[in-house]
Each structure stands twice: as C-alpha cells, then as structure tokens.
N, C-alpha and C positions, 0 to 999 in steps of 0.2 A: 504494500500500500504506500504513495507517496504521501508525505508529509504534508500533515493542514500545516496553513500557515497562519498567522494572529488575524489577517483578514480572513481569513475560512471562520473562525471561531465566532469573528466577529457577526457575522452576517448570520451564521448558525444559531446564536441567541438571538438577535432580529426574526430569526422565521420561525425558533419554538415560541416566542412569545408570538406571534402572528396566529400557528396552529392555535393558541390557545384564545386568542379573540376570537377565530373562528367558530372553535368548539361555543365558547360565551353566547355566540348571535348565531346558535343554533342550527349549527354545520358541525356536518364532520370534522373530527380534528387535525386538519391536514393544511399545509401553507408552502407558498415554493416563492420565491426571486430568482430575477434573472439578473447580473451584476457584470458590468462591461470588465474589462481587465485594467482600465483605471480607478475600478473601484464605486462607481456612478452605477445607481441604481435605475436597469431599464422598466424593469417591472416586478410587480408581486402581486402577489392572488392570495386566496383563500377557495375551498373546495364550496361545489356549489350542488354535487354528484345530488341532492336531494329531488332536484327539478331536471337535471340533465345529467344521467350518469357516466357521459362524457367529459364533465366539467371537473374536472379532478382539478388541484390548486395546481400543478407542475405545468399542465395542458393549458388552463388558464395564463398561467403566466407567459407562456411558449406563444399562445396567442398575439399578446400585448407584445412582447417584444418582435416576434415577425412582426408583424404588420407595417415598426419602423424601422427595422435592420435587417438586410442581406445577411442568407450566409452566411458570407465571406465574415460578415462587421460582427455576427455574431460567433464566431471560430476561436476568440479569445473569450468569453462571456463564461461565464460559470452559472449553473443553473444550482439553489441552494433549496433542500427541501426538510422537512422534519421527518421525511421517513423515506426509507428507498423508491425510487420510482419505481412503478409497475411495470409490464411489458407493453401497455400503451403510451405510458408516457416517457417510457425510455426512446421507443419510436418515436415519438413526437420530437423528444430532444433531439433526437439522432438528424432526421429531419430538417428541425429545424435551423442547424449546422451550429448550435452549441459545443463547443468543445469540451466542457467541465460537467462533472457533476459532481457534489459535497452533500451528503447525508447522513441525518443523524439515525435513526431510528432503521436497521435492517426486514426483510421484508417475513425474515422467517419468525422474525421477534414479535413484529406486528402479527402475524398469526397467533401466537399466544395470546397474544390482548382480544383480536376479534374471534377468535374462537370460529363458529358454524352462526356469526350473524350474518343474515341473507344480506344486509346493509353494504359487507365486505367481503365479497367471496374471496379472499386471498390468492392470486396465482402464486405457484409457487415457480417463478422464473426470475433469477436473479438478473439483476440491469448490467449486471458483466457480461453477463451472458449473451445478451442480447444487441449489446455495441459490438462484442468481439465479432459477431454475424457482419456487420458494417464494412464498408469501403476504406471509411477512415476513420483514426483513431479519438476516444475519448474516453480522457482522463476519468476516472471515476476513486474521491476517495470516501469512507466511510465502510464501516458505520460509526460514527463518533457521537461520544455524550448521549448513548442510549438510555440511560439512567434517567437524566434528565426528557429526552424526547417522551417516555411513557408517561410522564404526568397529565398531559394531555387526554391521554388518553383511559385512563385511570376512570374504570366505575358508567366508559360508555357506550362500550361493548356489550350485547347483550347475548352471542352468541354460547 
C-alpha cells in the first residue's frame, strides 16, 4: 500500500464527518470528494441511493467533477470516500479518468456492519480488483482509520 500522506488524512476526516451529516439528514452513511492535486476541492457529495440507487456519494461526486474537468484535468485528482468504492463506483472513477482513490472504511468490513440489509446488498468485489481490469493505472490506498469510518455507521444497519 503506498503511503497516505497529511493531505490524505486531511481530506479523510473532511469526508467521515460528511458521511456522518449524511447519515444526520437521513441518508445513508456514505460521503466521497473529488480533490485536484493542488489540493482544491472539485467536488463532494453525500449518498442519495434512497431515491436513486445509482446515486451512491463517490458516483455523485464523479458527476460534479466531470461535468467540469476532462480526463486528462482529472488524472491527478484523488477521489476520497469513507468507505471503499463499490464495483460501480470504482467504474465510474475509472471512467471518469481519476487517478487516486483514499478510503477509509474497506468493503469487507462494511459487510459486517450491513449484514443481509436489503438497503446494502454488499458486492463483494474489491476496487483493486476492478482498476487492475483497466487500461490505466490507479492508485488506490486504504483502508485507513477504519475505526473511526464505523461510527457512522454504528446502530444503522439493520441487516
């Protein structure tokens, strides 16, 4: 795994506290940024998967940020989320020519929290897995600060 670095950490308690507004205003507890590689935030979401279960917060964000940046602009950009992408939204990063991805919460861990709730059917397809399939490459580190990332989620699961 390569090394977070003080801006990884930084941005990573920026998007668990995110998750956890989320959770507050009655969403899933899930939250992602997109972060240029000078640091400048292009975008952040929060999960909206109740109305559109497409709308997952990484996918959201992945939105916002295409819509103003190329590829190419986004190729240095780090995508930060509170828990491992999924295998759609690892697509969507891939796609959307992010080069990074920094997550706290892995996806096997998050299955112990949601258990068999219909809310989150877990794939179990790790985001390595699924860039390594890709053309080109992305960085992916984590899981970091898992400890912290289940607070969130703590008590919401009902699987």
């Amino acid at each position: 795994m390569t090394t977070p670095t003080a801006q990884d950490h930084e941005f990573l308690t920026r998007v668990l506290a995110l998750a956890q507004r989320s959770r507050d205003e009655g969403h899933h507890p899930f939250a992602a940024m997109v972060v240029a590689a000078d640091g400048s935030v292009i975008a952040e979401a929060m999960n909206a998967s109740s109305s559109d279960r497409t709308a997952h917060a990484e996918m959201n964000a992945l939105r916002i940020a295409s819509r103003q940046h190329s590829p190419a602009q986004l190729a240095g950009a780090t995508l930060y989320a509170n828990a491992e992408p999924c295998a759609m939204c690892a697509g969507g990063t891939y796609w959307s020519g992010v080069g990074r991805v920094v997550y706290a919460l892995s996806e096997a861990n998050l299955l112990q929290l949601t258990g068999s709730d219909p809310e989150n059917p877990t794939l179990s397809l790790p985001c390595r897995e699924v860039f390594a399939r890709g053309q080109r490459p992305t960085t992916v580190i984590g899981p970091l600060r898992e400890d912290e990332a289940r607070l969130a989620h703590a008590g919401f699961w009902h699987g």
